[in-house]
Phi, psi and omega in degrees: 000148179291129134270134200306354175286300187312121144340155170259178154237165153217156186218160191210186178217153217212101153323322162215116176325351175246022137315329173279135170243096180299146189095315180302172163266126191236140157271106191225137157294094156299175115232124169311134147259359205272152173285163193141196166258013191235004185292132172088345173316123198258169180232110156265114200232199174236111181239140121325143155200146203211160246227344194220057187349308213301332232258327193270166188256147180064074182251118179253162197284104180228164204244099212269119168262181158295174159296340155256059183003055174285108192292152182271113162278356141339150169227125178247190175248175177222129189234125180275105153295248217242167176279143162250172177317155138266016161272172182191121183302183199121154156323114146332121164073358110009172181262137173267329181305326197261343244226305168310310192292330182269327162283318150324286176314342220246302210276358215244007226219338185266000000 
C-alpha cells in the first residue's frame, strides 16, 4: 500500500503530446498505477503537470501514452486539483477528449 509520503503513479493518454501543457489546468483521464485495490482504477481530474517534477509541490508521477497506447518515454510530474464526474456528458464512442473538456468548464461554472 501507498503511503500518503509516496509519490503516487499515474498514468493518462493524450492524442498528442503536445496537448500537455505545462503549468496550465488540463482535464485529464488517470488510471492508478499504485499498487492495491484501486489499481488500474479511472480518475477524472483537472491537473497541472510539468516536464520538470522536482520543481512543482505535492507532485505524483505520471506516465503519458498515446491514444494506441504507445508509452511516451518522458516521464512527467502531476500536481491533481480537483476531481471531475465520472460520467462525463456526450455522444457514445464520440470524442472523448472534447466531453472531459466541457466537464471541466462545466465544473468550473459551479
Amino acid at each position: 500500500m501507498v503511503s500518503t509520503n509516496e509519490r503516487k503513479s499515474w498514468e493518462t493518454f493524450v492524442r498528442r503530446p503536445g496537448d500537455l501543457r505545462e503549468g496550465a489546468e488540463l482535464p485529464l483521464a488517470l488510471r492508478d498505477l499504485n499498487p492495491g485495490r484501486k489499481k488500474y482504477s479511472v480518475r477524472h481530474v483537472v491537473a497541472t503537470v510539468s516536464r520538470n517534477p522536482e520543481e512543482m509541490p505535492h507532485v505524483d508521477t505520471l506516465f503519458v501514452r498515446t491514444v494506441v497506447g504507445v508509452l511516451l518515454p518522458e516521464t512527467w510530474g502531476i500536481t491533481i486539483l480537483r476531481d471531475l464526474p465520472i460520467e462525463v456528458p456526450g455522444k457514445p464512442y464520440h470524442d472523448f477528449f472534447a466531453s472531459l473538456k466541457a466537464a471541466a468548464r462545466d465544473g468550473d461554472k459551479t
